[in-house]
C-alpha positions in Angstrom: -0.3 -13.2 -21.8 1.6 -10.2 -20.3 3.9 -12.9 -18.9 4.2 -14.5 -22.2 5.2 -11.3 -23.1 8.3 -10.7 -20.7 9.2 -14.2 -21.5 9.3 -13.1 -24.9 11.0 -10.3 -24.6 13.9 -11.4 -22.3 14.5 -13.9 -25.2 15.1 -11.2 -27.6 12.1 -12.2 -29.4 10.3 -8.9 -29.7 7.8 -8.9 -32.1 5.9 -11.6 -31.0 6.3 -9.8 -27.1 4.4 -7.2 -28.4 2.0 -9.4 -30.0 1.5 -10.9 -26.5 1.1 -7.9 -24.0 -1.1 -6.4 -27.1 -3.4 -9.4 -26.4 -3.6 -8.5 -22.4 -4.7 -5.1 -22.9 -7.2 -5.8 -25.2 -8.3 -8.3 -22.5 -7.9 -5.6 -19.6 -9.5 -2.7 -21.4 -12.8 -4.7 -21.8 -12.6 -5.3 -17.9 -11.9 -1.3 -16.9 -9.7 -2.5 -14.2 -7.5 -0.7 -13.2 -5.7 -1.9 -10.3 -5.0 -4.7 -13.0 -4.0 -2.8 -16.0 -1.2 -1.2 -14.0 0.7 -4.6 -13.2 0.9 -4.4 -17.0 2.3 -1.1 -17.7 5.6 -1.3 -17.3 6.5 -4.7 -18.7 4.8 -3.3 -21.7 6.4 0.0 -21.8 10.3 -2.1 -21.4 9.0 -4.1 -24.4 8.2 -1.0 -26.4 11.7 0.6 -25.4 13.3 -3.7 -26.5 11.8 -3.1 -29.1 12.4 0.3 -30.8 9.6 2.0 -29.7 10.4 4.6 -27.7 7.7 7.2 -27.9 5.1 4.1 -27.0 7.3 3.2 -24.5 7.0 6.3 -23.0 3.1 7.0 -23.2 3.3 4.2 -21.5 5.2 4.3 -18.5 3.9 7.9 -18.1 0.6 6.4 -17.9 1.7 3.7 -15.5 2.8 7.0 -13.5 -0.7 9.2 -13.6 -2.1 5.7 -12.1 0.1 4.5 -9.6 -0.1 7.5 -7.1 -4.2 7.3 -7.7 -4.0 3.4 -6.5 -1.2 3.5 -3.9 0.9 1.4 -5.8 4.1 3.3 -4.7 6.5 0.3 -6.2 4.8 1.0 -9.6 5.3 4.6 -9.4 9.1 4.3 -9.1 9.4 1.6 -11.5 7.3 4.1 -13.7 10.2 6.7 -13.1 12.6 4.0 -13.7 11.0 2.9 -17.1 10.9 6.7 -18.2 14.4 7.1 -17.2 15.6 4.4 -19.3 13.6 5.9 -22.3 15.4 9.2 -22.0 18.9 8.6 -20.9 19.6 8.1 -25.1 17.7 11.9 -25.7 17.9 13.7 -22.5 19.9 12.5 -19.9 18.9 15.3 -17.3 15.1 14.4 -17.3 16.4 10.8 -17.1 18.4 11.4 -13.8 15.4 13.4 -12.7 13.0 10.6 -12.9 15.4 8.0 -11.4 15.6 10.8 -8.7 12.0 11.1 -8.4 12.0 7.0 -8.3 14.5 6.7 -5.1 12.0 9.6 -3.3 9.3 7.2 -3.8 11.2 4.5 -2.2 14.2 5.1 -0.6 16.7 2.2 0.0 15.2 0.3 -2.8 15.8 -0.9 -6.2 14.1 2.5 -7.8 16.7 4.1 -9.9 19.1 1.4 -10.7 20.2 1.5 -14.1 18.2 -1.2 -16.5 20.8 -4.0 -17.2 22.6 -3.7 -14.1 24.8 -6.5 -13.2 23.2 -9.4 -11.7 23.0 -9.0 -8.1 22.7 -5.3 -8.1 19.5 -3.3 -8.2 16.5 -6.1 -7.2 13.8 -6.9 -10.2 13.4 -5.9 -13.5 9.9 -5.8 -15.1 
């Protein structure tokens, strides 16, 4: 279902993106799994930010970022920063360079803190 979701979203189709990752984390919250729910998080939170949303957007890629560190995930943490970033550059463009900052300490030499929408060919995956 979240993959239904990015599907959705990619094709502009917003509302029923929601819809779908909505479903998954009913799904994931009766499970209490962590290591899943955080494969979910950001695709989620890019929805929420697709789709107008910006303050759920932000809970939750800030929550995708109190998890990763606890799990190891450090991919997930900078793609947390990454997904706050691109919440805030619109409202406060120094916390957003901070976080894309914070992304590229994470993982240096990777795709952490590459502007969303990049060309193709620059920057590696998007969630």
């Amino acid at each position: 279902m979240n993959c239904l979701g990015v599907v959705l979203r990619q094709t502009g189709r917003h509302e029923e993106a929601l819809a779908s990752h909505e479903q998954a984390f009913a799904l994931l919250d009766e499970l209490f799994e962590e290591h899943w729910k955080i494969h979910f998080l950001s695709a989620y939170g890019e929805t929420c930010r697709l789709a107008g949303l910006p303050d759920q957007a932000l809970r939750l890629h800030r929550q995708a970022l109190g998890l990763a560190p606890k799990l190891g995930y450090r991919h997930a943490e900078a793609q947390a920063h990454e997904g706050i970033a691109a919440v805030l550059d619109a409202t406060d463009p120094t916390a957003a360079d901070e976080h894309r900052a914070a992304g590229r300490a994470v993982l240096p030499g990777s795709w952490a803190g590459v502007r969303r929408g990049a060309p193709k060919g620059r920057g590696g995956p998007q969630p």
